[in-house]
C-alpha positions as CSV (number, residue, x, y, z in Angstrom):
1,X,-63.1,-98.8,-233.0
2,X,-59.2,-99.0,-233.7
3,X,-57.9,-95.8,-234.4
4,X,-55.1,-95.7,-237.7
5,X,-52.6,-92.5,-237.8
6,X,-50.3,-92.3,-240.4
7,X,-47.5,-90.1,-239.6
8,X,-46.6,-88.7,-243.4
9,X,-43.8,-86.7,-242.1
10,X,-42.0,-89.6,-240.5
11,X,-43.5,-92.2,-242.7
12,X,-44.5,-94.9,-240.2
13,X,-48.4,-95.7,-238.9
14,X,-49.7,-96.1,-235.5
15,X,-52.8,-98.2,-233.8
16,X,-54.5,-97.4,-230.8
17,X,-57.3,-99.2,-229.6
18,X,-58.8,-96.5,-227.3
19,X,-61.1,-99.4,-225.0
20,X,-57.8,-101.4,-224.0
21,X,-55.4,-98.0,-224.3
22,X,-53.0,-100.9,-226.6
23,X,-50.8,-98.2,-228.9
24,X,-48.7,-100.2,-231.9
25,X,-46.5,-98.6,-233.9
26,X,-44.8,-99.9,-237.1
27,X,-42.4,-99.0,-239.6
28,X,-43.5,-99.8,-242.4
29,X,-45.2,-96.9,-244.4
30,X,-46.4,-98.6,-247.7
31,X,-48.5,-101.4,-248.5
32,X,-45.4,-104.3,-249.3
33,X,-42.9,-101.9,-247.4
34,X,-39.8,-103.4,-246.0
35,X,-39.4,-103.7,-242.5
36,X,-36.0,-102.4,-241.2
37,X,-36.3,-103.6,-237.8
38,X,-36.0,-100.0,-235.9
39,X,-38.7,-98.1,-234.0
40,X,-39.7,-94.6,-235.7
41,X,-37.6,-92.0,-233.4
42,X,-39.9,-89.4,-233.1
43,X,-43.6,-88.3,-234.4
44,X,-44.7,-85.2,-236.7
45,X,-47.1,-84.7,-233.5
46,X,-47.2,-85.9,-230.0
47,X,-49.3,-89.2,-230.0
48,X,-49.7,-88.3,-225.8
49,X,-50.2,-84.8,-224.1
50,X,-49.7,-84.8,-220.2
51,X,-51.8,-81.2,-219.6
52,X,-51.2,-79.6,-216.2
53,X,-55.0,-78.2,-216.3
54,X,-54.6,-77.7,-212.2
55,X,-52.4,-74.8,-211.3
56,X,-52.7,-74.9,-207.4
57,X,-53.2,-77.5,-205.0
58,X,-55.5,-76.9,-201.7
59,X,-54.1,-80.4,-200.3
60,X,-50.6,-79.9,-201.3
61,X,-50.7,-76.5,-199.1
62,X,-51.7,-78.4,-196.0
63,X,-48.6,-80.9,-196.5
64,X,-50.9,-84.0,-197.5
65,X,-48.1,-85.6,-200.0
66,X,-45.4,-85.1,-197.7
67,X,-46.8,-86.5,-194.8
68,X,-48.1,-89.5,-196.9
69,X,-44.7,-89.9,-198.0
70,X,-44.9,-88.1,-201.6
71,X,-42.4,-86.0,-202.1
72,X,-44.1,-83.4,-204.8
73,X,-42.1,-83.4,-208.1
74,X,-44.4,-80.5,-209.1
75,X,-44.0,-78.4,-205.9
76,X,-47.2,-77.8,-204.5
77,X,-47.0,-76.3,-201.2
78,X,-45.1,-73.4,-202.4
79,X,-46.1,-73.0,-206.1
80,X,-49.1,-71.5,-207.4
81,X,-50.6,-70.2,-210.3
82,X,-54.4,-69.9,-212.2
83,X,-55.6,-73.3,-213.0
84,X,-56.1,-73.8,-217.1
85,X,-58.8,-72.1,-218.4
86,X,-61.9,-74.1,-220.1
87,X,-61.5,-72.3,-223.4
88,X,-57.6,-72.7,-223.5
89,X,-57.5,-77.0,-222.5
90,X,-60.1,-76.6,-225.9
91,X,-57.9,-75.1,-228.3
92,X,-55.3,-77.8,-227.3
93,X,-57.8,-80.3,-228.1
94,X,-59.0,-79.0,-231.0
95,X,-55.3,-78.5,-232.1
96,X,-54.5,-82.3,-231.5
97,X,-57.5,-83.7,-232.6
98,X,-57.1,-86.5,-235.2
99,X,-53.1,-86.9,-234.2
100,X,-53.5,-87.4,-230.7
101,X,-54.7,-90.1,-229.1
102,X,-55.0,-89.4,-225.4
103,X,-54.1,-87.2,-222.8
104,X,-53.1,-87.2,-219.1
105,X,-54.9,-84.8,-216.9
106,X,-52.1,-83.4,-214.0
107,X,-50.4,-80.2,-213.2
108,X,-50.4,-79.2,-209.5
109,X,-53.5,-80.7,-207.9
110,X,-56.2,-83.2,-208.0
111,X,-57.7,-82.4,-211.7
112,X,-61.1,-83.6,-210.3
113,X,-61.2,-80.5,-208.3
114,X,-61.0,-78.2,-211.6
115,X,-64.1,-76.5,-212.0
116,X,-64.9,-77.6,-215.2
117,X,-63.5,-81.0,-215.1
118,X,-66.6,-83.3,-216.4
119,X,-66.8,-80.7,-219.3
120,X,-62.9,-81.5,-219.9
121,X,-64.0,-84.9,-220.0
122,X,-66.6,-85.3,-222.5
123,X,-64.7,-82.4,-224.6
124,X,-62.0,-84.6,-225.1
125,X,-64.3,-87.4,-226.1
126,X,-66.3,-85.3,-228.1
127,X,-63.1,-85.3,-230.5
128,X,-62.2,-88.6,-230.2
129,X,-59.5,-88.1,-227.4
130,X,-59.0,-90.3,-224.6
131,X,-58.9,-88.5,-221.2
132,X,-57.0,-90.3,-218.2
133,X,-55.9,-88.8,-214.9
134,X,-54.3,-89.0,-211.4
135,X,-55.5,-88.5,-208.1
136,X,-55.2,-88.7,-204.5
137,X,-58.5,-90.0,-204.2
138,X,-59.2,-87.2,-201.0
139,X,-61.6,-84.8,-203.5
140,X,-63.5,-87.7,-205.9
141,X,-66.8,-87.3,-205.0
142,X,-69.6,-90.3,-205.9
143,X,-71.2,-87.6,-208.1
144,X,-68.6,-87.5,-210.6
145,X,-68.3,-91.0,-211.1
146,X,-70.7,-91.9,-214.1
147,X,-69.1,-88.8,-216.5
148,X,-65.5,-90.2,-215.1
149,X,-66.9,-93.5,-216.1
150,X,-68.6,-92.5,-219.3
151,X,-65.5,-90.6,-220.9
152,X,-62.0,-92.1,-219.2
153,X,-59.8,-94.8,-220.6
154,X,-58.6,-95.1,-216.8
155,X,-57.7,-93.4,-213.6
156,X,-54.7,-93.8,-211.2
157,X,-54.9,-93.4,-207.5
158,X,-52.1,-92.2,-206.0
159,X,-50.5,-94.6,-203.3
160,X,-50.9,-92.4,-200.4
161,X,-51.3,-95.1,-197.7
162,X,-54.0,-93.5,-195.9
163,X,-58.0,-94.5,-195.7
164,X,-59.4,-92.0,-198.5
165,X,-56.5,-94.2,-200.8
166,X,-58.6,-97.3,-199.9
167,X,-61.8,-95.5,-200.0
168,X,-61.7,-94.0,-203.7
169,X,-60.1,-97.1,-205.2
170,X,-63.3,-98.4,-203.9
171,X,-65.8,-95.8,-205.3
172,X,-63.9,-96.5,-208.5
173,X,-64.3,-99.9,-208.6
174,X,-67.5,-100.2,-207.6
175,X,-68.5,-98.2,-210.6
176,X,-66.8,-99.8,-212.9
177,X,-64.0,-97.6,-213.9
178,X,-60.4,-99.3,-215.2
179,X,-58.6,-97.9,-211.9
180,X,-54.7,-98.4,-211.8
181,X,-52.5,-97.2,-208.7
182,X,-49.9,-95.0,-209.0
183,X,-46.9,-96.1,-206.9
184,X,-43.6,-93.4,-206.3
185,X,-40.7,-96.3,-205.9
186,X,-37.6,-94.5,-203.8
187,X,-35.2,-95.9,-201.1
188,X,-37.8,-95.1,-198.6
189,X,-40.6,-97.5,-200.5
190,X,-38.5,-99.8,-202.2
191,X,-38.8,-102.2,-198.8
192,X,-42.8,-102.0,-199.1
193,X,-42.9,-102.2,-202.4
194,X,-40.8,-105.6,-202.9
195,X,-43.4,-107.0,-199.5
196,X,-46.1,-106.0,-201.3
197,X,-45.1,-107.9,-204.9
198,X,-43.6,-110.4,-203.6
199,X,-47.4,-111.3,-201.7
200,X,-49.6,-109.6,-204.2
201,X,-50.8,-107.5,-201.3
202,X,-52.6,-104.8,-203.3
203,X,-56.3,-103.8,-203.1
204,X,-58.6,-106.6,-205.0
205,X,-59.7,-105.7,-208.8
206,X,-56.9,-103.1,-209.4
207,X,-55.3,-103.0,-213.1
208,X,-52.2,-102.4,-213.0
209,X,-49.6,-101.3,-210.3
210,X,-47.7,-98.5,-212.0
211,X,-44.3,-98.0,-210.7
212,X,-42.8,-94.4,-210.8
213,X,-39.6,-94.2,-210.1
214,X,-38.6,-91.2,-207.6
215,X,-37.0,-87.7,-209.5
216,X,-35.0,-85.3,-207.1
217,X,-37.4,-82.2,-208.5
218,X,-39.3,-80.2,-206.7
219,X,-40.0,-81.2,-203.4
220,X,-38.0,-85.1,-204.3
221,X,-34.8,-84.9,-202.4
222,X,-32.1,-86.3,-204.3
223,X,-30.9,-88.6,-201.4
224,X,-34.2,-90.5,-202.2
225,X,-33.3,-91.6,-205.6
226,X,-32.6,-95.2,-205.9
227,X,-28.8,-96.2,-206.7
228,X,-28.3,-99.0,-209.0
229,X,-25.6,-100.2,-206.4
230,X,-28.6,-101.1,-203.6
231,X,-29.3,-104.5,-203.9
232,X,-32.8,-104.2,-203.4
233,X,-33.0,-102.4,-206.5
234,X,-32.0,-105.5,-208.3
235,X,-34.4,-107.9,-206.1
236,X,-37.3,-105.5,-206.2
237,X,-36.8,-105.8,-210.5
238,X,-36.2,-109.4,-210.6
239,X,-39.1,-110.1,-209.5
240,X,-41.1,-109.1,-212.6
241,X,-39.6,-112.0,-214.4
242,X,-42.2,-114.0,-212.7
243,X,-45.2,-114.0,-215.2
244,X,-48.0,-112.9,-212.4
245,X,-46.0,-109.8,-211.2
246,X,-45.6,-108.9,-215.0
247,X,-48.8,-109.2,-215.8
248,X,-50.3,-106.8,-213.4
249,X,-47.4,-104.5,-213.2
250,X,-46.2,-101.2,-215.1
251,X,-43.4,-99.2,-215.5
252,X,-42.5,-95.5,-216.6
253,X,-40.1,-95.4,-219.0
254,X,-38.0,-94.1,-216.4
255,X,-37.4,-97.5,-215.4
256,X,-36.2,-98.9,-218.9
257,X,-33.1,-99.2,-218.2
258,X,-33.7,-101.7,-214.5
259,X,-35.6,-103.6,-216.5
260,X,-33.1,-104.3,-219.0
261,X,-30.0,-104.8,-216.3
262,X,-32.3,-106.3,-213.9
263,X,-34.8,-108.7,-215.6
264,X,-33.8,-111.7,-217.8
265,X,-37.5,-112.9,-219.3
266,X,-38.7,-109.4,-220.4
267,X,-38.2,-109.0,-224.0
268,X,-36.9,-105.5,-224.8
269,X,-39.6,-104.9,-227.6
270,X,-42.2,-105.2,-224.5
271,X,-40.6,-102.1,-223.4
272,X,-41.0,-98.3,-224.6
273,X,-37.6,-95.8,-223.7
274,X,-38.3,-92.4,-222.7
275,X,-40.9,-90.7,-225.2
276,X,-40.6,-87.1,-224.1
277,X,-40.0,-84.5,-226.9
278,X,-40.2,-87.7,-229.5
279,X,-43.8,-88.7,-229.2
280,X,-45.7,-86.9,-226.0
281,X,-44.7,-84.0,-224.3
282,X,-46.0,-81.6,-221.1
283,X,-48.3,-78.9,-221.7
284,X,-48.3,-76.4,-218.2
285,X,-51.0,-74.4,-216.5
286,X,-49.0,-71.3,-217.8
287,X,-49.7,-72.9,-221.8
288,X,-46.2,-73.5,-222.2
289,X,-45.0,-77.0,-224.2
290,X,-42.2,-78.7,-222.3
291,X,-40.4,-82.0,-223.0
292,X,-42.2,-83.7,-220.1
293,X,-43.4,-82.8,-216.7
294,X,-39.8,-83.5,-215.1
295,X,-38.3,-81.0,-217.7
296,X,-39.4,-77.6,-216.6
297,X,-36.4,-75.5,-217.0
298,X,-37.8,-71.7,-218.7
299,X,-34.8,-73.1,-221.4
300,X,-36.5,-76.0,-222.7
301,X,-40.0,-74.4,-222.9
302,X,-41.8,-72.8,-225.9
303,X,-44.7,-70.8,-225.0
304,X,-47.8,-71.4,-226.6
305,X,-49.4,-67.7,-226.4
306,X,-48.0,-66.8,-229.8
307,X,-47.2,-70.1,-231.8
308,X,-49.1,-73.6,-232.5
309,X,-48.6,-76.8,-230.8
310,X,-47.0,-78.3,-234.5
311,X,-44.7,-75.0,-234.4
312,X,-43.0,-75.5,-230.7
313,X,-43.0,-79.3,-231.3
314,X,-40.5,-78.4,-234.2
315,X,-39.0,-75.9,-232.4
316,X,-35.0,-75.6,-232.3
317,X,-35.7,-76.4,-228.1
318,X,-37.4,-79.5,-228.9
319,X,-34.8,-80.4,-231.3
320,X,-32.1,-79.3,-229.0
321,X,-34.0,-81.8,-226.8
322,X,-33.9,-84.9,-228.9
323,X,-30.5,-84.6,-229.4
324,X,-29.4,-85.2,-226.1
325,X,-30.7,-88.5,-226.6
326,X,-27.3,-89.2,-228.8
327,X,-24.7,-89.6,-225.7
328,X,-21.9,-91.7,-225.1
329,X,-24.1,-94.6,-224.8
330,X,-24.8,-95.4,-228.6
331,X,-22.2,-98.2,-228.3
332,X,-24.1,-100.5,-225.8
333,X,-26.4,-103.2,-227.6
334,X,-29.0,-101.7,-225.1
335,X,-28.9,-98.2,-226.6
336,X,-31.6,-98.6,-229.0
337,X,-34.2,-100.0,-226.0
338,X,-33.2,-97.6,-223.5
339,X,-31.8,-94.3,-225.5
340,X,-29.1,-94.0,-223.3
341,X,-31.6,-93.6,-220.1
342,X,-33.2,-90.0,-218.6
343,X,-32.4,-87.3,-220.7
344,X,-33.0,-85.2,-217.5
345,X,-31.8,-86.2,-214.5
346,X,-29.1,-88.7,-215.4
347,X,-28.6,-89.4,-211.9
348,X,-32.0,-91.9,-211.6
349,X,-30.7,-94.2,-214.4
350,X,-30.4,-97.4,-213.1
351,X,-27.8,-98.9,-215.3
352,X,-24.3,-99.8,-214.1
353,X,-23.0,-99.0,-217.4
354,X,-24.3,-95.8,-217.4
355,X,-23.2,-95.1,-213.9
356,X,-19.8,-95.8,-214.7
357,X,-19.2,-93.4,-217.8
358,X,-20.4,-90.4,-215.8
């Protein structure tokens, strides 16, 4: 069934259909309302939580991402800490429940290999959240399958070009499980990923192809990032104005601002700019809310020991946050589809525009 949420505090509803994952959001408050034509900017309460339940990661320690080409945005050879306990993902849950509509299981590891996952499963289901996560496929066992199939909207594999890659997408499949793949787009994959497009040479029965572009944090070295000056940064987008790429491809909203330079049959209300802080947000291992799992900083954290999720959400940080959103790019027709790009790292915004006034 169609979930309805009607944001009082911001005066605009939203839809969510949690068997297709399709989210709508409109701006008109009242029965016979007038439509203004703008998006709502922000939400009383994140929509979407990304929850780091894994604290540690057993394959990031023996170099797996690095030699599969992943550089780690989250660190995990080197950083460690207690994965999130049982009781604590509940509270979140409990806190969100009725406001949000799904979350994204991370952090620093495989969530799969969290002790309690299948329990954080059918918790969030329990309360009528949708659970989703990511993995490198190495630790999904054939056991797990019917909860992950029971309670996940969907689950991303992790394009680590090896044989376990192949072999979980397979295991997923074969169950019956909406199975996406999660593809980290720098100047080292750019070349394979424009092959691989341009021949629709991905596994049969995948979703979606889900294009992340590459962030110079953690282990990401900053002379990975793509530069909106490499032509194959304009050919790789380009070729999403052909129908059958768009249709089975997806985008972080990292990448707003490509597909707006670099496609010309992509409508800009078919793409979402950057949500963090405005309608999801990061939740760490440690139970600290952050902007999104890029922004980290102990300066744009609020700590969740001693105050509410609704309380750090409306925090002076968070506010802080939103308002870097107003830069020196409000003058461009394209602000208002791309918010003036990565409040964050302004360095992976692939806009020439934006390249220019830095």
């Amino acid at each position: 069934m169609v979930r309805l949420k009607v944001d009082e505090k911001y005066r605009f509803v939203s839809l969510f259909d949690p068997h297709t994952g399709l989210s709508i959001r409109s701006n008109v408050y009242e029965p016979g309302g007038v439509d203004t034509g703008n998006d709502p900017f922000q939400a009383g309460f994140p929509e979407l939580l990304d929850i780091g339940i894994m604290g540690s990661c057993v394959h990031g320690r023996s170099g797996l991402c690095t030699k599969a080409g992943i550089e780690c945005y989250q660190d995990g050879p080197h950083l460690a800490e207690e994965n999130m306990p049982l009781a604590r993902f509940k509270d979140i849950i409990d806190q969100g429940q009725g406001r949000i509509f799904q979350v994204a299981l991370g952090g620093r590891g495989d969530p799969e290999t969290h002790p309690d996952f299948v329990e954080i499963l059918r918790y969030c289901r329990e309360k009528q959240v949708v659970p989703n996560f990511t993995t490198s496929g190495l630790g999904l066992r054939p056991e797990m399958l019917p909860a992950i199939k029971e309670y996940c909207g969907a689950v991303a594999v992790s394009w680590y070009r090896s044989s376990y890659t192949l072999k979980s997408i397979e295991l997923l499949l074969g169950a019956g499980i909406k199975t996406n793949i999660h593809y980290w787009l720098s100047r080292a994959t750019i070349d394979e990923a424009i092959s691989r497009v341009e021949h629709s040479n991905w596994p049969e029965g995948i979703n979606r192809i889900i294009f992340l572009l590459h962030k110079p944090i953690g282990l990401g070295r900053r002379e990975n990032v793509l530069s909106v000056s490499d032509p194959r940064v304009r050919r790789f987008f380009s070729l999403f104005d052909r129908g059958e790429n768009a249709r089975q491809a997806g985008f972080d909203s990292c990448s707003v601002p490509a597909l707006l330079n670099f496609t010309s049959k992509i409508h800009p209300l078919f793409v979402e700019p950057c949500e963090a802080s405005r309608f999801s947000a990061y939740i760490s291992p440690d139970l600290t809310l952050y902007p999104c799992s890029f922004a980290q900083e102990p300066s744009l954290g609020v700590s969740l020991d001693n105050c509410s999720i609704e309380e750090a959400w409306n925090s002076e940080k968070f506010a802080a946050f939103r308002r870097r959103y107003q830069n020196g790019c409000q003058n461009c027709p394209k602000y208002k589809h791309c918010l003036g790009g990565c409040p964050v790292i302004p360095a992976i915004t692939l806009c020439p525009q934006h390249s220019l006034s830095r």
